[in-house]
N, C-alpha and C positions, 0 to 999 in steps of 0.2 A: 837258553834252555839248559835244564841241570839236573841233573840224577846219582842215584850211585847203581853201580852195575856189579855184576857177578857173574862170571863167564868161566867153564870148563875147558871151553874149547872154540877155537875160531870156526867161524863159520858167516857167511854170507847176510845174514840175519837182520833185518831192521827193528830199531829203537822205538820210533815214533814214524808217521805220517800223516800230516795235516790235510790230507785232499780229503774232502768229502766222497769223493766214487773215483772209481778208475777213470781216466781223461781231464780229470777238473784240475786247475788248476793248485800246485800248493808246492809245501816242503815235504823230505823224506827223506831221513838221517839212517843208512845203514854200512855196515861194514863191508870192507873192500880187502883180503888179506890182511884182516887182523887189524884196520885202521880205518875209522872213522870216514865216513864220506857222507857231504850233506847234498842230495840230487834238488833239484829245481824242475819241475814240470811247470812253463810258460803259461800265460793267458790265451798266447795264440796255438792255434791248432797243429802247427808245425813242432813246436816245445811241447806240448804236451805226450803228444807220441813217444819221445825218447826225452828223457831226462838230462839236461846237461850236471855234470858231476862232476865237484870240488873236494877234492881230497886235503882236509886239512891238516890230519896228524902225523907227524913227519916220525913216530913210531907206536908199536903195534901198543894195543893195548894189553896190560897184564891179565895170566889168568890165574883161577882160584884164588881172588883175594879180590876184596872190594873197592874198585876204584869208584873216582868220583871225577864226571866227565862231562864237562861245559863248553857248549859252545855259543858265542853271542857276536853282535854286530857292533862295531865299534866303527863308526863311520864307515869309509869307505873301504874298511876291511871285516874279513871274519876271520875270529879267533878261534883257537882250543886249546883246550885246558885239560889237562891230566893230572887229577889229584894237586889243584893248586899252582901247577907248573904251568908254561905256554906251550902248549903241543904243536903249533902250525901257525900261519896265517895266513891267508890270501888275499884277493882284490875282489869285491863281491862283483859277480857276474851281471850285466845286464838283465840279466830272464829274471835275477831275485828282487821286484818290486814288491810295494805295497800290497800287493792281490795275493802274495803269493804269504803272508805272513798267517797262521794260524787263526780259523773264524769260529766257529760255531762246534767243532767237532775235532778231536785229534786220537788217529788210533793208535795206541802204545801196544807195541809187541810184535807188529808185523806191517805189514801193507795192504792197500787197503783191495788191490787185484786180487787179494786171497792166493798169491803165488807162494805152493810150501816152501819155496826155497828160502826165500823172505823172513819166515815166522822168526822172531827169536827164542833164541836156545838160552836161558841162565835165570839170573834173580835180579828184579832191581827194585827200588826203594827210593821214596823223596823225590821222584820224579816230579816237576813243576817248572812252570814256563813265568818270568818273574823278570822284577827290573835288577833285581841284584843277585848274583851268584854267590852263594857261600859256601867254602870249605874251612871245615877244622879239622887241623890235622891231628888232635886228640881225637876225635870221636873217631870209637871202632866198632863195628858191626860185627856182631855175630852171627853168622850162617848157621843152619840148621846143619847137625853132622849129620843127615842121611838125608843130602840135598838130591840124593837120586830119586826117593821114593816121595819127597814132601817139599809142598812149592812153598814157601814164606813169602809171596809178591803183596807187596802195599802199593797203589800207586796214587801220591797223595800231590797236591797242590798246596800250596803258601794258604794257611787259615782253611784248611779242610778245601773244601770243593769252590776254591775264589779263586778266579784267574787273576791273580796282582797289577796286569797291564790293563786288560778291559774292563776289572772290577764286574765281570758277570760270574752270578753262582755256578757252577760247574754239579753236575749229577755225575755215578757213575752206572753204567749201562750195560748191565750184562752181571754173570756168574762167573766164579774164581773154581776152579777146582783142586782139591785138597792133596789130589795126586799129581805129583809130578810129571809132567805130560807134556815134551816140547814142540807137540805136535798141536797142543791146545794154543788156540792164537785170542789171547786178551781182548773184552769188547772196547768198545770205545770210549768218548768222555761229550756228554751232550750241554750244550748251555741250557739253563732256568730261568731265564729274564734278564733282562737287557738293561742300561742306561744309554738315554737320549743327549743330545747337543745340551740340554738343557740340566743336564741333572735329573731327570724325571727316574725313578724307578716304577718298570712295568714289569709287574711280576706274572705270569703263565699260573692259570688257575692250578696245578698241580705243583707249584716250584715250594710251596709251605710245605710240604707232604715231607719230600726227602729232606728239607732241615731239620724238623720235626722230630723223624724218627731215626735223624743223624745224634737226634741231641735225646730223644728217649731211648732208643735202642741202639747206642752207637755197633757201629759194623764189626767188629772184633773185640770180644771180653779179655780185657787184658790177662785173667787167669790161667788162658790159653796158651800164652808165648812163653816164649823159651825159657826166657829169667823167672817167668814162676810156677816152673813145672814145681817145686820140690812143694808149693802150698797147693796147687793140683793134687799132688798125692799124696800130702796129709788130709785132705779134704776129703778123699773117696774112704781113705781107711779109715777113719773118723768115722764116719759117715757108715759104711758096713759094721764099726761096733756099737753104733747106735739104733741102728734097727735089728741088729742082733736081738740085743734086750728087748728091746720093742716088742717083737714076735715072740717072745722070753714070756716077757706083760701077759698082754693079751691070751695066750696060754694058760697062765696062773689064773687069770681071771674067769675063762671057762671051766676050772675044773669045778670048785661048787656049785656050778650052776648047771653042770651038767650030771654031776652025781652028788648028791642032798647028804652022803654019806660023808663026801671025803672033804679035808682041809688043804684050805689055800695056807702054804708057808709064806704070812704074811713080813716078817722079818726079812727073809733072803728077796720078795719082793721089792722088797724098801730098800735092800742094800744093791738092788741092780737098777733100782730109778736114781742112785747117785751115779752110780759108773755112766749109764744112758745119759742123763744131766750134762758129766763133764766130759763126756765124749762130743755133747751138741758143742756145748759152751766152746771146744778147742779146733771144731769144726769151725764156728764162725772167727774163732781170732785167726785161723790160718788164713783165710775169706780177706782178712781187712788191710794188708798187706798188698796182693796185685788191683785191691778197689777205689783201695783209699790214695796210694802211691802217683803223680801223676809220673807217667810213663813214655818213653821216647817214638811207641807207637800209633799215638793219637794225642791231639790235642786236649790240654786241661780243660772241662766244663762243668767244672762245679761241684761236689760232694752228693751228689742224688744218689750216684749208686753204694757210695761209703755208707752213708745216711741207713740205706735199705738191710745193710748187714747189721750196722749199729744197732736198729732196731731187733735183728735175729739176737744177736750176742745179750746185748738188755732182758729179753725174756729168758734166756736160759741162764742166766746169772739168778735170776726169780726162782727158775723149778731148780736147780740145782742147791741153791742152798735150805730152799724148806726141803728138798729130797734129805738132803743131812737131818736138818732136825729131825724129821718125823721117821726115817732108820730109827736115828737114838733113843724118841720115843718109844719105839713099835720094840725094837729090839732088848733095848734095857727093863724097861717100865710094862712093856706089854699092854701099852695102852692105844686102841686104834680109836680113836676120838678125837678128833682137831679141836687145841685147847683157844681160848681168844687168846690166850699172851702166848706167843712162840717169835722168842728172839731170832732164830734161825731164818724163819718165814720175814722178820722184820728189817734183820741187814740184806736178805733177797730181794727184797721189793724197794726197801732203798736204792738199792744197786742199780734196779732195773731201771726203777725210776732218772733216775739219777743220767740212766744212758739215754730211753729217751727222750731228754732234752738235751742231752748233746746231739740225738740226731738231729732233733728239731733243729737246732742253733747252726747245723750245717748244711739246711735245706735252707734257713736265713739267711745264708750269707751264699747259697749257690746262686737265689731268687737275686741278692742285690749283685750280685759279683759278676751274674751273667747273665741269667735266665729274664728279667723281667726288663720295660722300656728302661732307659735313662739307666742304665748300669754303666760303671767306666771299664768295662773291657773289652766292647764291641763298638766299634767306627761308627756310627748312624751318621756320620756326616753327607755321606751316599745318597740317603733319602730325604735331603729338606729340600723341597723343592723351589724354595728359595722365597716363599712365603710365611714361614715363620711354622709350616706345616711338617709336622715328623712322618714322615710313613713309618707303622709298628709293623713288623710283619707277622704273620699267622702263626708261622714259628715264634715266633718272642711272647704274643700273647700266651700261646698254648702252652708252655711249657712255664711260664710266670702264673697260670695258673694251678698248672699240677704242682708246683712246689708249693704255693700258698695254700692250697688244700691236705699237703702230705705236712705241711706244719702245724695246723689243725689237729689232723686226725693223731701225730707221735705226740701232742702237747697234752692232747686230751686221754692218750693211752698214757703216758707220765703221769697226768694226774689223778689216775685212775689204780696205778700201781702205788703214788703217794699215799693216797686215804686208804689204800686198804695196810699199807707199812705202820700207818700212824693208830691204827687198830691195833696190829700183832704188838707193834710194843708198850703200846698203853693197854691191852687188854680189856675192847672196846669192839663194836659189831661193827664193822663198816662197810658190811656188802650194798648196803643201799646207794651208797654214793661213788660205790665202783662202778657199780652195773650204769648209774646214769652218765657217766664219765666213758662207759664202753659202747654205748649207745649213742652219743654227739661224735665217737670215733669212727665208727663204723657207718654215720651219715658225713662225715666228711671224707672219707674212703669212697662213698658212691659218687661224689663230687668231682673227686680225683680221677676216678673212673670215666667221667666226662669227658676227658681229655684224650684219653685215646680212644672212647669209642668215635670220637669224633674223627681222627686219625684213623682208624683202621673200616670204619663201615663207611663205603660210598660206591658209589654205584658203577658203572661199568667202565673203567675206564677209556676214553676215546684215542684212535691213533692217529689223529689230525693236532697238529700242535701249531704255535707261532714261530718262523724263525726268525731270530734276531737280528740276523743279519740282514733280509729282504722285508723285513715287516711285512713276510704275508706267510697264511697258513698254509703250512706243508704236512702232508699225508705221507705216512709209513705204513700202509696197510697192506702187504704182501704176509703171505700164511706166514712167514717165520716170526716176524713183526706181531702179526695177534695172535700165536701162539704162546711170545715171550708176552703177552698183555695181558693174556687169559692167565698163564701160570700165577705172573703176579699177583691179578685181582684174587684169585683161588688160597694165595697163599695169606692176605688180606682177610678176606671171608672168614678162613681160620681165625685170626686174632681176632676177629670182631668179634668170633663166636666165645672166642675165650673171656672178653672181658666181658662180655653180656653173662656170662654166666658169673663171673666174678658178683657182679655187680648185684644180680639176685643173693647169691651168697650177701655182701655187705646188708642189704636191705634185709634179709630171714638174720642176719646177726645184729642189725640194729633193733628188728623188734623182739627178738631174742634179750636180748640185756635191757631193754623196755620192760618191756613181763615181769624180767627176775627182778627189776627195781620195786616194780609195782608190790610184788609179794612181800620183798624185804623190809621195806620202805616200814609196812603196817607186819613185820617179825609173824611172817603167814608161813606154816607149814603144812596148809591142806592139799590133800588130791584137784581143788579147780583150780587152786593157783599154779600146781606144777602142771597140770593139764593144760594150761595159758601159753606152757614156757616152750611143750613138747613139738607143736604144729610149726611156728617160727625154728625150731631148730631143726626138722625136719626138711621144711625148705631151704634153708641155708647148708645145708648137706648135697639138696639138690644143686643147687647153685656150683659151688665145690666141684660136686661130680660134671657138671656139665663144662665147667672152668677147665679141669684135668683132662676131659677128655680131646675137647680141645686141643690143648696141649700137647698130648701125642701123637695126634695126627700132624701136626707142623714138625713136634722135635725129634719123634721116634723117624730116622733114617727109612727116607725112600730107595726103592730100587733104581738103579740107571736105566731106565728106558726109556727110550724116546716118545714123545707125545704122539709122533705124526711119520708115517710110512717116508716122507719125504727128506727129513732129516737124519743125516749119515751120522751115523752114529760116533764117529769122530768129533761131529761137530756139535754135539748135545753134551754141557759140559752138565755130567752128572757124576762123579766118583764113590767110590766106599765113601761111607761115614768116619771121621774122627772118629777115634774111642769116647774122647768127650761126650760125642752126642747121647751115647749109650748113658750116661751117669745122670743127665737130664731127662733120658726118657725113662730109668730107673726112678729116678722124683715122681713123676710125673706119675707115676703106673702106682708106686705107694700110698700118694694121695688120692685114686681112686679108693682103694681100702678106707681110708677114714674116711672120706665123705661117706661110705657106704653105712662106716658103724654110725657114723650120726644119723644118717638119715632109720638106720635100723632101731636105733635109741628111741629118737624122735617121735617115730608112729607108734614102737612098743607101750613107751611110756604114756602118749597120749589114749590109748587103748587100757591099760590098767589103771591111768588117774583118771581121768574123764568120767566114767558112769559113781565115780565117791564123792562128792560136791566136797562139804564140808569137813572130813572124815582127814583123819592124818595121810597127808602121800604116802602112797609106795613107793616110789621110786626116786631118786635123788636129783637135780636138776642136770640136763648135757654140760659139757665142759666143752667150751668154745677152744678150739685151737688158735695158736696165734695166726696162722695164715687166714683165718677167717674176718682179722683187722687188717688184713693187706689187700691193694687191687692185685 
């Protein structure tokens, strides 16, 4: 057993403990003045009462600096190990047999009696139970400087959530709170499915779930930690001078319309959609940086979420340089008519182009590299049952298929920005074979969408599961138990609501770029063709709005209150919110505002086009925003 630890101050404190409940047998590693003690609670009823206790480290351990602290079985002795060195060794005791070796559950942080004196007090990190210990005494951790107020705890196992010894997947079980609080005692660590004598893998109808949305939503955006706070706050400042303008825009654009008198200053308009542009555009390269990097905090899997920015950066490389040109126009020439030859609009769409298919190509190579069966970076040696037969797991499927669909849809969005680049600089019409290019994207977006509605909507989750250990079904159904069930499911429920609405977005924006193909296809400028285009984009505004709203009910920070009269408030771990979270439920509350003008566009326009059949539109077709090609 191996970790690295961070301690202020001695104290009494346990590390881990392997008993499942108070009395059962197991291990339980805590300090004794400042030095390591591993206790042994017996099989028989005698040992379990009282602990016999082996003090291995013959000195104290360091504080405020992160040691790294091993202890393992080395025949008929046990060792420790302090930063690499041999801290002790003993004769293992009698009481420490087989039974007493780590099974199905281990609680890091404290013990499992719930005695405060117990809990521990500090930081640790790379915690894992494994056949080989490793120190490097190059690698050095950085503590957060206001370890008082902010806990940085990761507690990780060898390949994410794999126990190295038993090869069973490992979940983790419970809430981390953002405040430092050493009075909060860490949950525990539960197994997902088991291997047999045989080799067999049995996986627990829920164990795909948490690989799944380990590998979609891994548990910490590396943006967040330490090393990339300085792209954190270029991101947010970026980011407030882009909506600056934004709100700038939309202002300029109510004033003729609200007084027939006066004039919109179309020049300085144009010259604040380049600032807005390269404000986006510097917001995403800050973005690609803690995305794209693999990071010491989590295991490398693949370019999905690099991939997802590339795509941001791609489109604002597009508006950003035809924002140039048509300034230059608007401002020199005074001419507000988009020409077909515009070089400007031509290296933009190259550009964009050009990016998504580097995203594409890094969704190819996440699919083969990780994501999909028969990739070489994942062991499937586990599951041949010695038949010739592979077990895939739900996670490997699911997630080999959202890449293969998120390849699709950026290929078809690259070729989309292609044909219309191969217009502006040959000075040619090509909105017809963009629009059918953005319409096969936005049906493979809903495809993609597949993928985690499947992951996020299911039904109630049960609190009877399999233990591995006894191959029989065990029940955790005490109020605390399905209260942490309910939260979850509740907090599920959310995201399903989110992509369902996503999803109707994709569908109102695939027949949305249907429509406008139809019109362009046959060079249609009348009121029923743009009346065709209005209802589709309407709904995909709806979509959006129901998407976003979503969204802030998971991201916008809840209050710390306890669900349930019963639970001490000590023991509901609910803290302040990061500041981060605020920057995401800022997103989040913005894109209410657009879905709302699309969907106001939408019904306006289908209202003024609709009763003119043949007759020239009035109004000019909605502008699909990029988020409206994304799940």
């Amino acid at each position: 057993m191996e970790g690295w630890h961070y301690m202020k101050g001695h104290h009494p404190g346990c590390l881990w403990d392997t008993r499942r409940e108070e009395g059962a047998a197991g291990l339980r590693a805590c300090f004794c003045d400042g030095r390591l003690a591993i206790e042994a609670f017996g099989p028989s009823e005698s040992s379990r009462s009282a602990p016999v206790r082996v003090v291995v480290a013959d000195d104290q351990v360091p504080l405020s600096k992160w040691v790294h602290l091993a202890v393992q079985r080395s025949g008929p002795d046990l060792e420790f190990f302090v930063d690499g060195n041999p801290g002790g060794k003993v004769k293992v005791p009698e009481e420490l047999t087989e039974e007493l070796l780590p099974q199905s559950r281990m609680r890091l942080g404290g013990s499992v009696d719930e005695d405060p004196e117990r809990k521990y007090r500090g930081m640790s990190s790379n915690v894992r139970l494994t056949t080989n210990a490793v120190y490097t005494s190059g690698h050095v951790f950085q503590p957060d400087p206001n370890l008082d107020q902010l806990m940085k705890t990761r507690f990780l196992l060898k390949d994410h959530f794999v126990d190295m010894v038993t090869k069973r997947q490992m979940s983790k079980s419970g809430r981390v709170t953002t405040k430092y609080d050493p009075d909060v005692l860490m949950e525990g660590w539960r197994a997902e499915g088991f291997l047999d004598d045989d080799r067999n893998v049995t996986p627990l109808a829920n164990k795909s779930k948490l690989k799944v949305l380990r590998r979609l939503f891994p548990f910490d955006d590396p943006i967040y930690d330490t090393e990339f706070k300085g792209a954190f706050c270029a991101r947010v400042i970026l980011q407030i001078i882009k909506e600056v303008f934004t709100i700038q825009d939309k202002l300029m654009d109510a004033v003729p319309m609200c007084d027939p008198t006066a004039t919109s200053p179309q020049c300085y308009k144009a010259a604040s959609w380049v600032v807005r542009g390269a404000a986006s555009m510097a917001r995403y390269c800050a973005e690609l940086q803690p995305r794209c990097e693999k990071t010491d905090s989590e295991e490398f899997r693949g370019d999905f979420r690099c991939s997802e920015r590339l795509e941001g950066l791609a489109w604002s490389l597009d508006s950003f340089s035809s924002s140039i040109s048509k300034a230059q126009r608007i401002c020199q020439d005074d001419n507000l008519k988009s020409p077909l030859l515009d070089l400007g609009a031509c290296v933009g769409e190259a550009m964009s182009a050009t990016g998504y298919m580097f995203a594409s190509a890094l969704l190819l190579e996440s699919a083969l590299g990780f994501d999909c069966p028969g990739n070489t970076n994942d062991d499937n040696d586990d599951n041949d049952n010695g038949n010739g037969f592979q077990f895939v797991p739900e996670s490997q499927r699911l997630t080999c298929a959202r890449d293969s669909t998120a390849i699709f849809r950026t290929t078809f969005l690259a070729g989309s920005k292609a044909v219309r680049a191969a217009g502006h600089c040959g000075g040619t019409d090509t909105l017809c074979g963009r629009s059918i290019l953005r319409s096969a994207a936005a049906l493979s977006g809903v495809a993609e969408n597949g993928v985690f509605l499947r992951v996020w909507c299911h039904e109630k989750t049960k609190c009877c599961q399999l233990n591995p250990d006894t191959l029989k079904v065990e029940c955790e159904c005490s109020k605390k138990d399905l209260i942490e069930l309910a939260r979850k499911d509740a907090n599920d429920q959310k995201q399903c609501a989110r992509f369902g609405g996503s999803t109707v977005k994709l569908i109102g924006s695939a027949a949305l770029a249907a429509t406008e193909a139809e019109a362009q296809c046959k060079f249609s400028r009348s009121s029923e063709s743009s009346c065709q285009t209005m209802v589709p984009a309407a709904v995909a505004g709806l979509g959006f709005f129901i998407e976003n709203t979503a969204r802030i009910t998971r991201d916008c920070p809840p209050k710390p209150t306890p669900l349930d009269p019963e639970e001490i408030k000590k023991n509901v771990i609910l803290g302040p919110a990061r500041p981060q979270q605020w920057y995401q439920c800022g997103q989040n509350t913005k894109r209410l505002g657009v879905s709302s003008d699309v969907i106001a566009r939408g019904i306006a326009g289908a209202v003024v086009n609709c009763p003119f059949g043949d007759l020239l539109r009035v109004t000019s077709p909605v502008k699909s925003p990029r988020r409206f090609f994304t799940p």
